[in-house]
N, C-alpha and C positions, 0 to 999 in steps of 0.2 A: 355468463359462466360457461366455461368451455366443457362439452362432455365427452373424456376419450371413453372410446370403447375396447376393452381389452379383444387380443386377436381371442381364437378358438382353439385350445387343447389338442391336438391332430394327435399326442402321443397317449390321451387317455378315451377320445372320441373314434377308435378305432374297430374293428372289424374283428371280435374274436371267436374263438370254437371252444366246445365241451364235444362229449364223447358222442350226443345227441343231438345237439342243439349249433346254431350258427344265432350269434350274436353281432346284430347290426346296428351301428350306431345311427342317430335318429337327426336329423337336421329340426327348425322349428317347424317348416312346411309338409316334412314327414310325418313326422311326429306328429301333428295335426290330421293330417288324414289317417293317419293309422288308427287314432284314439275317437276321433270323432265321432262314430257309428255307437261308441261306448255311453255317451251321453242318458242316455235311454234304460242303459241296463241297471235295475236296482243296485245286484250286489256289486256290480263295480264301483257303484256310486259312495254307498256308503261304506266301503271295503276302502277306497281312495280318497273319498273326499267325506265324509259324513254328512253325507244330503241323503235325504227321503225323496227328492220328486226329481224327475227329466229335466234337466237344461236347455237351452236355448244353445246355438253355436256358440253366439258371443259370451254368454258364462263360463260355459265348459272350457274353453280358449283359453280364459281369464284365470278359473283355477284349477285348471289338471296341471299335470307337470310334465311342462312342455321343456327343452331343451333349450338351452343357448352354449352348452359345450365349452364354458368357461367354468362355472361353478354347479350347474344342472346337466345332466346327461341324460340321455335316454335310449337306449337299444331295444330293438325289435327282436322277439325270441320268435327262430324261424325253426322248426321241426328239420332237419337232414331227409328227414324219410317221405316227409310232403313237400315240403319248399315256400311254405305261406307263414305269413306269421300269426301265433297263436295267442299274443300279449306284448307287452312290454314290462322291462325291468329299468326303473331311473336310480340313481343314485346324486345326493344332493351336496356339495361338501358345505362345513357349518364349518362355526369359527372354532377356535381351539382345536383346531388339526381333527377334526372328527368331520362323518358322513353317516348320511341317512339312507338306506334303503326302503325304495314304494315297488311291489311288484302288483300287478295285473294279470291274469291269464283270462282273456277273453271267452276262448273256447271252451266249454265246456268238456269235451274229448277227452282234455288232459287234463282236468283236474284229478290229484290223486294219483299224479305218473312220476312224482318227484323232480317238477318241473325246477320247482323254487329253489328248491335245495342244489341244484347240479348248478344253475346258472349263478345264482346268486355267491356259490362259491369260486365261480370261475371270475366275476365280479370283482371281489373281493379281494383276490390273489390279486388282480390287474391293478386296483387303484390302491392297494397298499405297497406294492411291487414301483409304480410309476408315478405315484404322488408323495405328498408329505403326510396324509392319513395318518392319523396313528389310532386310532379309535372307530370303529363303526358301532352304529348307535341305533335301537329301534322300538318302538311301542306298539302297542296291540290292545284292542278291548280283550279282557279276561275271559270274555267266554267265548274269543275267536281261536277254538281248538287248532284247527289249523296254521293260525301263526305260532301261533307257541309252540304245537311240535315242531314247524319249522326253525326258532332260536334255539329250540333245545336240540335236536338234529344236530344243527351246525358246531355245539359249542358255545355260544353266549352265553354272557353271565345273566342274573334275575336280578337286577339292581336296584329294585324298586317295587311300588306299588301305590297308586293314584287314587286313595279311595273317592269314591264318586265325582270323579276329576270330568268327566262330559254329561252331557244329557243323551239320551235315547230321541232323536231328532222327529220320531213318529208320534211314540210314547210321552217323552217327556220325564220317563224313569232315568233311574242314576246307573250311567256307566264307570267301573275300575278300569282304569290301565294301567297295564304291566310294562316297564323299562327293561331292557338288552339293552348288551354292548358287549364287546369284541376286541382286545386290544390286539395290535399287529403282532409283538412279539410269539404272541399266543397261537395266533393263526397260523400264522408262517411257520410256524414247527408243529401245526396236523397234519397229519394226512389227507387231510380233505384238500387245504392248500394246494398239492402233487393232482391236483383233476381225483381223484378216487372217491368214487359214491360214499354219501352216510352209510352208517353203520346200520 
């Protein structure tokens, strides 16, 4: 069995700017060092992957979301006023013209700076501007305050509600998740779309 490999997106794997932030696309061996150190840290852990304990390289490799810039992407969210990168934003495209947003902020500095919300809009505009997107799509456990003011910020819709759809991977208690989404026609006639902060 022959396996072709599709080439790499160059028109959605690109190098973009918000009013703050430079957005840089992530190769897989980037995208590996960048994340790696992250292995370790609780809340990224289960904020990203819903694990309770440190990984190993080779797990963390295996299931963070690493890039191949055909269907996974991944940009390194670089502060303009320091020059380092403070996280990553991936977006994943899924079938039926829809995509998923995972964000990361490493640093703690900027939690709470409106990181999520500035980038993930500039995001958004890009790969419904230059893909066939028509839907951006997102979950959250319900008592993660923070994503949910960030879908409600943006605009998304509440389309859901997952009663004790995970377990609490410490605990072993029942977690809710809450469903977003976003359709293009919607976005693309905010404001936010135009680069302009939430409200």
């Amino acid at each position: 069995m022959k396996i072709v490999l599709k080439p790499a997106n160059r028109q959605l794997a690109q190098r973009l700017e918000t009013e703050r932030y430079i957005l840089e696309p992530l190769g897989i061996a980037s995208a590996i060092r960048l994340m790696l150190p992250w292995r370790s840290d609780p809340e990224i852990l289960m904020g990203v992957l819903h694990a309770p304990a440190p990984m190993s390289a080779l797990e963390w490799i295996r299931r963070a979301p690493v890039p191949n810039n055909v269907d996974r992407f991944a940009f390194a969210i670089v502060p303009k006023s320091i020059g380092v990168p403070i996280g990553m934003h991936a977006v994943r495209m899924l079938a039926e013209r829809r995509a998923r947003n995972t964000v990361a902020i490493a640093n703690r500095d900027w939690w709470g700076a409106g990181v999520v919300l500035e980038v993930r809009a500039r995001l958004m505009t890009h790969f419904f501007t230059h893909s066939d997107v028509e839907r951006f799509v997102g979950s959250c456990n319900a008592r993660n305050s923070a994503s949910v003011f960030n879908y409600r910020r943006l605009g998304y819709d509440h389309v859901g509600t997952r009663l004790c759809a995970q377990r609490n991977p410490l605990t072993g208690g029942p977690i809710d998740v809450l469903d977003f989404e976003m359709e293009k026609d919607r976005w693309l006639a905010s404001p936010l779309a135009q680069g302009r902060r939430a409200p």
